[in-house]
N, C-alpha and C positions, 0 to 999 in steps of 0.2 A: 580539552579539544579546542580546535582551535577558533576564534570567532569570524573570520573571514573566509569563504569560499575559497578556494585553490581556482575555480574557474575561471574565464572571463566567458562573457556571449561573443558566439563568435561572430555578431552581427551589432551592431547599434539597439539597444531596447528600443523600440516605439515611441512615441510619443510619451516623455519622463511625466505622467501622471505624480501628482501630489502622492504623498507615504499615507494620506486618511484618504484620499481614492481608492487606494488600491485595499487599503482592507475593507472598505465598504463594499468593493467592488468582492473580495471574496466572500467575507459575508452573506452576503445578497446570492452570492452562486452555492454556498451552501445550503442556505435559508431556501433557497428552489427546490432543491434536490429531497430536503427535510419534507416539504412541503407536499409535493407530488408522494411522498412513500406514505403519508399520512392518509390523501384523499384517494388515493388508489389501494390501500389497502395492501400492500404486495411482502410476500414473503422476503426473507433474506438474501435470496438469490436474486431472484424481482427487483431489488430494491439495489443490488448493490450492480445489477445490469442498467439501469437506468444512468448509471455513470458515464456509458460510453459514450450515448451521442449528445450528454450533458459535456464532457471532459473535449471531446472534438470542437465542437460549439465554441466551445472556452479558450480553448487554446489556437485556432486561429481565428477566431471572431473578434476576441476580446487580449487576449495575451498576442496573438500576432505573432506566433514565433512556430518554427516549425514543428511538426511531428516529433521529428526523430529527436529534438531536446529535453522530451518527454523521458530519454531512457538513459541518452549522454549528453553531455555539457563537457565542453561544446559543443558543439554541431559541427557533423566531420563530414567529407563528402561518403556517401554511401556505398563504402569497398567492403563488400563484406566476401572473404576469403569462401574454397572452398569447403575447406573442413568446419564451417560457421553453420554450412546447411546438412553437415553430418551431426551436429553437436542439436540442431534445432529437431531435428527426426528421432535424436533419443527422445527429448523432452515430449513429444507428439504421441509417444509411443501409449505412454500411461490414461492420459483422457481420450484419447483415438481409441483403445481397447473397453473403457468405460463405456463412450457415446456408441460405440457400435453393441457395447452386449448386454444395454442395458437401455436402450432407446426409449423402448414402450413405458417401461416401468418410470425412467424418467423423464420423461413432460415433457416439454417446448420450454420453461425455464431451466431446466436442468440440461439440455443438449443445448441451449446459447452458451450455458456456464462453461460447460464442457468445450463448446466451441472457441470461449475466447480462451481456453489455458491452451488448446491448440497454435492459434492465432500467436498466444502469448511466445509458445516458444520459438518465435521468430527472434522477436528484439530482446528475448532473454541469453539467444545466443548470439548475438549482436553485440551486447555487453560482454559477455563472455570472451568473444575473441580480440577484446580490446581489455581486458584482465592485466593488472599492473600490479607492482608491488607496491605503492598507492593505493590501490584498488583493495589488495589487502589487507596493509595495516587499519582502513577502514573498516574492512570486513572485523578485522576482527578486535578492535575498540569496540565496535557498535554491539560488537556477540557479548564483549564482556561488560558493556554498560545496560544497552536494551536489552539485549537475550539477556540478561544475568535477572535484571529485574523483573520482565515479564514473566520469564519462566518460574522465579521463585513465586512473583502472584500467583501461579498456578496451584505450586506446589502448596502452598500455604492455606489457599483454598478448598484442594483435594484433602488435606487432610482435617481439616474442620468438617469435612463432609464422611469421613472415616472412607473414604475409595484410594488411598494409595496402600492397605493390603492387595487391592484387587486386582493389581497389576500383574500382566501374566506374555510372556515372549509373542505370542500375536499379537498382542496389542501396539506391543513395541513395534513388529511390523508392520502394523496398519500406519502407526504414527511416520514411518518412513515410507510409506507406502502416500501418505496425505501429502508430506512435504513435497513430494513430487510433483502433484496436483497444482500445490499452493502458489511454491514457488513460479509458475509462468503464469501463471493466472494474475497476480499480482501487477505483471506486464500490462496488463489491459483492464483491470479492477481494483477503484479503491486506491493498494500505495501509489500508482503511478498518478491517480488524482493529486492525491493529498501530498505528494513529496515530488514528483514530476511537473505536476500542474498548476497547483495553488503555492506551495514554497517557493518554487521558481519566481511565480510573477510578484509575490508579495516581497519578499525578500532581494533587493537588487548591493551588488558589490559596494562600499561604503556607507553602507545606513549605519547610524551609530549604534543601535539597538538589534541588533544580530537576533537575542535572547529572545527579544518579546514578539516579532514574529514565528519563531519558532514557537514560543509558546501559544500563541493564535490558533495558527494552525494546528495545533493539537490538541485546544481547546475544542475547537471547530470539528476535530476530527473524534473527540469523543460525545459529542453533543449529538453529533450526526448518527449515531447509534441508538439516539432514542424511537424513531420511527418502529423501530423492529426490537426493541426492548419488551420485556417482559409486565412490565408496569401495564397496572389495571384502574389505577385509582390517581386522581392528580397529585395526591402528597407519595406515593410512588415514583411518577413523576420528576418531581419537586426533587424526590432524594437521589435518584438515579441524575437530576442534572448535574448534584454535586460529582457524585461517584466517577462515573463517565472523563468527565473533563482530567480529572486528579487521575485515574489509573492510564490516561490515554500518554496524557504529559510525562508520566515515567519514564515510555517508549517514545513516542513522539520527538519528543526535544533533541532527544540523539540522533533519534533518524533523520531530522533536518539537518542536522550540523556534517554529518557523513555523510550523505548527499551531496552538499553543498562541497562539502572539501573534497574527495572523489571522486564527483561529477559523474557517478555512474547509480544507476538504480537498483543494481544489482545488490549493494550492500544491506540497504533499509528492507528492498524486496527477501534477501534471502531470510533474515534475521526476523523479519515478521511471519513468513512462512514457518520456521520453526518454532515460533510463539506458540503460533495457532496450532499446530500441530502438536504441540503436547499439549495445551488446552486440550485437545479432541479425546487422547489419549487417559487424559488423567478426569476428565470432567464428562465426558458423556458418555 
């Protein structure tokens, strides 16, 4: 893959902050976010909603750049065709039939969830209609670097736990039924933080060290998982810090670099959606 972005900004970065600013500076916005899911106690969903008006904050308080480089790089002026808001009403269609038939049962966290994969399938069909053959040879490096590896952790996992007898063609459908979900939600939670917001500003065109930011950020982005970790005890803890960072970096490190070379979110976003997604399938 390759080590330089294919991007440029289509604007001047801000103010060239020092390369140990800027990771202190993401640091420090993770380390917030880590911080609040601890003293608030807050579920998965809770925790990974808290992203939003942390990631808005971030990106034009502190990153300075706009919105929409959040989904493409460059920043294009805002034509989004007609058939863009046909392609954004499929995607609506799956959490829109969710949040309406399933409201009571699911809470005020579960209908913001729901709301932002709504919300999501705006700028997920935004990237869509700007779909390149670019666009896909990243797609599908990153399916057979990330997805090859995430998925086998899955797979590898289900079977030490003896659940992949238990596979059964619903399930399979649910799993295609989540990736639905996942994918636009993605647009507004979590990857668009961590590979739209934090990659972007940490990572600028000629750093010599391409690698180790990427590896930050995915350090960062498995760290950030402890809040709503399983861990009861501090040497729990302790081992889940190693764990976390090591299994995030598998994925992670790809998804920046196809990111960065594609300049669309759509790549990392799809590819992590069907992570998760078979995770779902094969593990719970």
């Amino acid at each position: 893959m390759t080590a330089e972005p294919a991007f440029e900004p289509a604007a001047p970065l801000p103010g060239p902050l020092p390369q140990a600013v800027r990771y202190l500076v993401t640091l420090g916005v993770v380390a917030l976010w880590m911080t609040l899911g601890w003293l608030l106690h807050l579920g998965p969903n809770g925790y990974l909603l808290l992203g939003v008006p942390l990631l808005v904050f971030f990106q034009l308080g502190i990153a300075r750049r706009p919105i929409s480089e959040l989904w493409i790089r460059p920043a294009e002026p805002e034509k989004f065709p007609w058939w863009g808001y046909a392609v954004a009403a499929v995607f609506m269609v799956m959490p829109g039939w969710d949040l309406t038939h399933h409201w009571v049962r699911a809470g005020w966290v579960g209908r913001l969830w729901l709301g932002c994969a709504i919300v999501g399938a705006l700028p997920l069909a935004f990237t869509i209609t700007r779909f390149s053959w670019k666009t896909l040879k990243s797609l599908l490096l990153c399916l057979a670097t990330a997805g090859v590896l995430g998925v086998g952790y899955m797979v590898i996992t289900a079977y030490f736990r003896d659940r992949l007898g238990d596979l059964s063609g619903e399930q399979v459908l649910s799993g295609g039924r989540q990736f639905l979900l996942y994918l636009p939600v993605g647009f507004v939670l979590e990857e668009v933080f961590f590979r739209g917001g934090l990659d972007s500003y940490l990572h600028r065109p000629g750093d010599r060290f391409p690698w180790l930011s990427a590896a930050f950020v995915s350090v960062l982005w498995g760290l950030w998982h402890l809040p709503i970790s399983p861990a009861h005890t501090v040497l729990q803890l302790l081992v889940l810090s190693i764990i976390f960072p090591f299994i995030h970096c598998l994925v992670g490190i790809p998804f920046s670099f196809f990111w960065r070379s594609s300049g669309s979110l759509l790549v990392p976003a799809a590819v992590h959606a069907f992570i998760d997604s078979v995770r779902n399938v094969l593990l719970h």
